[in-house]
VOGU-3710 file (C-alpha; in Angstrom, 3 decimals, decimal comma):
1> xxxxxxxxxx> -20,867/32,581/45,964  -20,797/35,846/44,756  -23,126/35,797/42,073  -22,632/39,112/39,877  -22,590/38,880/36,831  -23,925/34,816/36,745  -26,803/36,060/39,414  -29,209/33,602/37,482  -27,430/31,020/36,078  -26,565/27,709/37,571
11> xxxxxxxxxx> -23,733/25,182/37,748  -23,944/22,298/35,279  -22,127/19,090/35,106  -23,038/15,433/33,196  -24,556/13,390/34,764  -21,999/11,148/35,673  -18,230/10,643/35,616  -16,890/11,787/32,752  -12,602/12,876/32,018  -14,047/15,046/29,450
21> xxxxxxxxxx> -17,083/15,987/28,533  -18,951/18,625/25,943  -22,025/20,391/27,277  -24,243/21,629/24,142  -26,670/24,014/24,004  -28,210/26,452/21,389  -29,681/29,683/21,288  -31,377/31,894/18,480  -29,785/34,962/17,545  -28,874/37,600/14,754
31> xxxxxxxxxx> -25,940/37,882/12,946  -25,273/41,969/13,485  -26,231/41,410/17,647  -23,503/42,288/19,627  -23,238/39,582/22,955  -20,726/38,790/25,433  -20,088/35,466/26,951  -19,362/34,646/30,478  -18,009/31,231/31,049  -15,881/29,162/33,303
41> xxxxxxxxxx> -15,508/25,352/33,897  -13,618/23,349/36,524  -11,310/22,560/36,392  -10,074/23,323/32,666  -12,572/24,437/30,140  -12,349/25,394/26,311  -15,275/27,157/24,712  -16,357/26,600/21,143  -19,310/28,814/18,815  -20,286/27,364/15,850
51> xxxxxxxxxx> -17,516/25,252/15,876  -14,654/27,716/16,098  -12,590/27,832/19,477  -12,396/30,999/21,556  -9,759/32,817/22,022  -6,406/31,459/22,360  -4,953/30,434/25,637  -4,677/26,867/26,914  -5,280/25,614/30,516  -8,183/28,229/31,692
61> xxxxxxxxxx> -9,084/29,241/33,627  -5,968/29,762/35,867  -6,086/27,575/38,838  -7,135/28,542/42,324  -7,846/27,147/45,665  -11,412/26,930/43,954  -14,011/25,875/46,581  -13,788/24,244/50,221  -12,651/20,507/50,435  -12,256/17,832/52,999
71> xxxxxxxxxx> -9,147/17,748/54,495  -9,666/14,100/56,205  -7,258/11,610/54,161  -4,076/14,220/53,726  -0,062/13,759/53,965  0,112/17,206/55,233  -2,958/18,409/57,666  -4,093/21,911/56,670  -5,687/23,549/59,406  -6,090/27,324/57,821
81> xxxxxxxxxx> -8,945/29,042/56,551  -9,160/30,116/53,003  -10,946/32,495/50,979  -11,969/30,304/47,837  -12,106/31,847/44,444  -12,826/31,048/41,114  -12,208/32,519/37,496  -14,248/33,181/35,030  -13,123/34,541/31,295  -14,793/36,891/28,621
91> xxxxxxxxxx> -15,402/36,387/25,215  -16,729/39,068/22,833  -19,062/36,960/20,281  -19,656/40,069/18,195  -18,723/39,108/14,645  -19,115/35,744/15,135  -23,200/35,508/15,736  -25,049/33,525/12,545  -28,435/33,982/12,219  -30,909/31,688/13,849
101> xxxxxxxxxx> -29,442/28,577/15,360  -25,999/29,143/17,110  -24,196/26,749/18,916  -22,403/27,332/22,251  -19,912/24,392/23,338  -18,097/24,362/26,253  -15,379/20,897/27,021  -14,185/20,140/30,702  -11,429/18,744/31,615  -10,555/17,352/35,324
111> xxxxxxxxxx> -7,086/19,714/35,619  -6,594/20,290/39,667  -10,576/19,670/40,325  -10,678/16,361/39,731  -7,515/14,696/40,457  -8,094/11,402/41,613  -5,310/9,125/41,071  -2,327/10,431/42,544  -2,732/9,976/46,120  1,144/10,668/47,925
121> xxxxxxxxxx> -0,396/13,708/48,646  -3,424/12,396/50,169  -7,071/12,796/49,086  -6,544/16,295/47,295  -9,460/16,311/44,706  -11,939/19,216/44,878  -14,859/17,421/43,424  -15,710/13,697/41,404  -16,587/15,451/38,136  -15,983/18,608/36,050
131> xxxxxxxxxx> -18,594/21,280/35,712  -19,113/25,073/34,095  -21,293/28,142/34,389  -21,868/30,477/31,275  -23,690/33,543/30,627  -24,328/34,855/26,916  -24,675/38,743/27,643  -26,869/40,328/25,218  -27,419/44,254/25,196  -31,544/43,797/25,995
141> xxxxxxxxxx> -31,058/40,217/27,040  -28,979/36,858/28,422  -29,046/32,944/28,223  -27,929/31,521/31,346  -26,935/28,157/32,034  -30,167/26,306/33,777  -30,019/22,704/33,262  -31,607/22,760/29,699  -28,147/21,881/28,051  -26,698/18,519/27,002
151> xxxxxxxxxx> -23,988/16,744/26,869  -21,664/13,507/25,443  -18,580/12,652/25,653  -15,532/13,579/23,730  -12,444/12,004/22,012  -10,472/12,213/25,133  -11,382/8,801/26,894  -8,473/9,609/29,828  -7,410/12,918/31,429  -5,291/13,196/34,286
161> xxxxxxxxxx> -3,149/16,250/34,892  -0,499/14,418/36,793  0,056/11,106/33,845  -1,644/12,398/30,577  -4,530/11,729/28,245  -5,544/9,234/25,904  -7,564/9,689/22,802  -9,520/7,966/20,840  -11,367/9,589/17,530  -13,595/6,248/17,125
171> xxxxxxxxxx> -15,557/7,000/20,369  -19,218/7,915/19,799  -21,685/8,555/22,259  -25,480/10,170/22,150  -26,300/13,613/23,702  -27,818/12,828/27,635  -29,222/15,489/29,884  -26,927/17,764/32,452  -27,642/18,033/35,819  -27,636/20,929/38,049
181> xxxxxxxxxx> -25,354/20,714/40,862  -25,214/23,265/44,453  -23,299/26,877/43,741  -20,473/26,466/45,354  -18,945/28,277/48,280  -16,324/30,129/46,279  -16,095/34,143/44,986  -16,658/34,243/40,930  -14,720/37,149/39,595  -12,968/37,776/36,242
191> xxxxxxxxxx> -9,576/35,817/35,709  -5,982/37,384/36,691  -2,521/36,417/36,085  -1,275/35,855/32,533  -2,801/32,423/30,495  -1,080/29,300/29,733  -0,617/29,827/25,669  1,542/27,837/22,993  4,795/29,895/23,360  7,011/28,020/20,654
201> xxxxxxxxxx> 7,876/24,682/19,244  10,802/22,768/19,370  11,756/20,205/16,408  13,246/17,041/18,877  16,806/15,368/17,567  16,475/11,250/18,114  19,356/9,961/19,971  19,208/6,175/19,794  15,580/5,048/21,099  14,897/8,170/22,644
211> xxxxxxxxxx> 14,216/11,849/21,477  15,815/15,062/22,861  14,088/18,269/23,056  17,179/20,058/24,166  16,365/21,743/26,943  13,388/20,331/29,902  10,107/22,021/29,243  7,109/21,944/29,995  4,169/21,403/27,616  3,680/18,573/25,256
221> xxxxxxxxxx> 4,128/16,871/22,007  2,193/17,265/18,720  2,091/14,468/16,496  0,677/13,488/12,771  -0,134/10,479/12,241  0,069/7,877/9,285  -2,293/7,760/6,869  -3,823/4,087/6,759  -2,719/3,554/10,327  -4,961/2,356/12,850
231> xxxxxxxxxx> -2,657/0,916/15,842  -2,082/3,248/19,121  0,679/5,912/19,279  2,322/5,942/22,428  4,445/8,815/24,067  5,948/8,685/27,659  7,832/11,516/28,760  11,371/12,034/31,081  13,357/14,945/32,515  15,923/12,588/32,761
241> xxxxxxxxxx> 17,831/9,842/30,504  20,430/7,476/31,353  22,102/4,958/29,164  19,902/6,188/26,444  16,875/4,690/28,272  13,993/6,860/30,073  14,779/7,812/33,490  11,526/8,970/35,463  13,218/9,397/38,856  12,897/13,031/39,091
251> xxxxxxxxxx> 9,235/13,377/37,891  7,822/11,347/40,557  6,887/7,871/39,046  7,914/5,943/42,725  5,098/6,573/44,502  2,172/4,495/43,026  -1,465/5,734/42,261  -4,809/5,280/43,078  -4,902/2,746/40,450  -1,812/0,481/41,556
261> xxxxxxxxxx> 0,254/2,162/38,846  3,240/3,560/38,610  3,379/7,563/38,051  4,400/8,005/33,983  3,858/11,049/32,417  2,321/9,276/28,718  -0,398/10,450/26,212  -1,776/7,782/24,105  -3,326/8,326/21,077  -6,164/5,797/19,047
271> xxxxxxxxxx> -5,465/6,493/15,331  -7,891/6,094/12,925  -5,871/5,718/9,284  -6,831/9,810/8,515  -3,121/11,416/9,081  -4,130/13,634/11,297  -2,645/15,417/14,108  -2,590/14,459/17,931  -2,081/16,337/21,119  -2,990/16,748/24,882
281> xxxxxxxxxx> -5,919/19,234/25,356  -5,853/19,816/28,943  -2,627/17,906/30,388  1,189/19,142/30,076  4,285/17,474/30,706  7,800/18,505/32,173  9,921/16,651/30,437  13,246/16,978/28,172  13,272/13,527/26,948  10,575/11,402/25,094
291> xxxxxxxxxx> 9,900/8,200/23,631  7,322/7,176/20,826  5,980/3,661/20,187  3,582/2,927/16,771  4,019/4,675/13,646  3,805/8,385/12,818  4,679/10,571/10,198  6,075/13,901/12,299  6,369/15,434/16,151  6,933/18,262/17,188
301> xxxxxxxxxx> 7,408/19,650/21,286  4,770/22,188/21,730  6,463/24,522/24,822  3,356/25,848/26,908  3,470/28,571/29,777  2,218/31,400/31,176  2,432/34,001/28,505  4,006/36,694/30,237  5,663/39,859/28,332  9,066/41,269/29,874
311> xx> 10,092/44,755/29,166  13,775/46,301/29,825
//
């Protein structure tokens, strides 16, 4: 791998299985330093200091053909050579340093890494968990990622890029040790290509048991729940409707999965009687028509895609 600027620091992962993960670590610093951080996870990462997300796109870093995989259970034999790549993103922390104890959180989701359960493809999964690399840049000094961090797991219990997520706000777990897994055989340079950002939001019109965003999309929806409520919340998504009633034909719900189940795109979310509001983290949906079972107070379709400026 070509190791500039992450020369010393090392891969990181939980130490087992996890759809989404947060890997922990903190480092001293002062609150007029001036640092950089380095970071990428596979396959989608989103990096938090002190609590407060950076930056603003969704969905980083933008896919690739990351790292070599085996090729041995596959619809459609591949036979080429590849150069593998992977990208990494920048964040300038100046500003946002406290003195002494800063945190540095970084969650992983699966995205095209780990993709397990659809299968009509073939095996097509890069690896059987997520993982990241990070360097905090100072100007006399860095903290690399070496196996020191730790992690636990998150709200989201489910993540699959190809079905959804489910989330549950009542899951607690205690922080275990990371492990340090092989660098992989891949070139690490900065990200290109525009990011996947929130570009607008759609209010849907309910048509019988169904709702209508008006036009297919892709992205997701936002919802808030009910105060008081504490059942599930469950959203399953359509590009197609017929007789007022889902039609998942065209989003490839025949063939079954890895788990014996039909294809639905649905995110499910575990309230817990706050009001407060739900949405995917590191899945999207292409969809025009949804449905909603268990109680909720608002939604909203959240349209998500590359964020790309067009001049006349």
């Amino acid at each position: 791998m070509n190791a500039f600027p992450f020369s010393d620091a090392r891969w990181i992962a939980p130490d087992e299985s996890c759809p989404s993960p947060i890997i922990s670590r903190v480092f001293q610093a002062d609150s007029c330093e001036q640092a950089v951080l380095l970071v990428t996870g596979l396959g989608y990462f989103e990096a938090r200091l002190n609590g407060k997300k950076l930056g603003c796109d969704l969905l980083s870093p933008n896919p690739t053909d990351y790292e070599p995989r085996r090729f041995t259970k596959i619809t459609y034999p591949c036979r080429d050579h590849f150069t593998h790549r992977i990208y990494y993103k920048s964040f300038d922390l100046s500003g946002l340093l406290r003195d002494g104890d800063n945190l540095l959180e970084i969650q992983l989701g699966g995205g095209w890494y780990v993709q397990e359960e659809r299968i009509a493809e073939g095996e097509i999964s890069f690896g059987d968990r997520v993982k990241c690399c990070y360097s905090v840049q100072f100007s006399n000094r860095k903290i690399d990622s070496d196996g020191s961090e730790s992690w636990r797991s998150s709200e989201i219990v489910y993540s699959n890029l190809f079905i959804g997520e489910i989330i549950d706000p009542n899951v607690r777990t205690n922080p275990r040790h990371v492990v340090v897994l092989p660098v992989p055989d891949s070139v690490l340079c900065p990200e290109i290509g525009a990011p996947d950002r929130e570009i607008r939001t759609i209010k849907p019109q309910k048509c019988g048991g169904i709702y209508d965003a008006g036009e297919t999309v892709s992205g997701y929806v936002r919802i808030k729940s009910k105060p008081g409520y504490r059942g599930k919340v469950t959203l399953r998504f359509s590009e197609e409707q017929q007789d007022g009633m889902l039609d998942f034909t065209s989003t490839g719900a025949d063939p079954l999965c890895a788990s014996g189940k039909p294809q639905i795109m649905t995110d499910t979310f575990i309230c817990d009687g706050t009001g407060r509001t739900f949405e995917p983290k590191f899945v999207w949906h292409c969809f025009r028509y949804f449905d909603i079972e268990g109680e909720f107070s608002d939604a909203e379709v959240v349209v998500v895609h590359s964020d790309v400026h067009v001049t006349s």
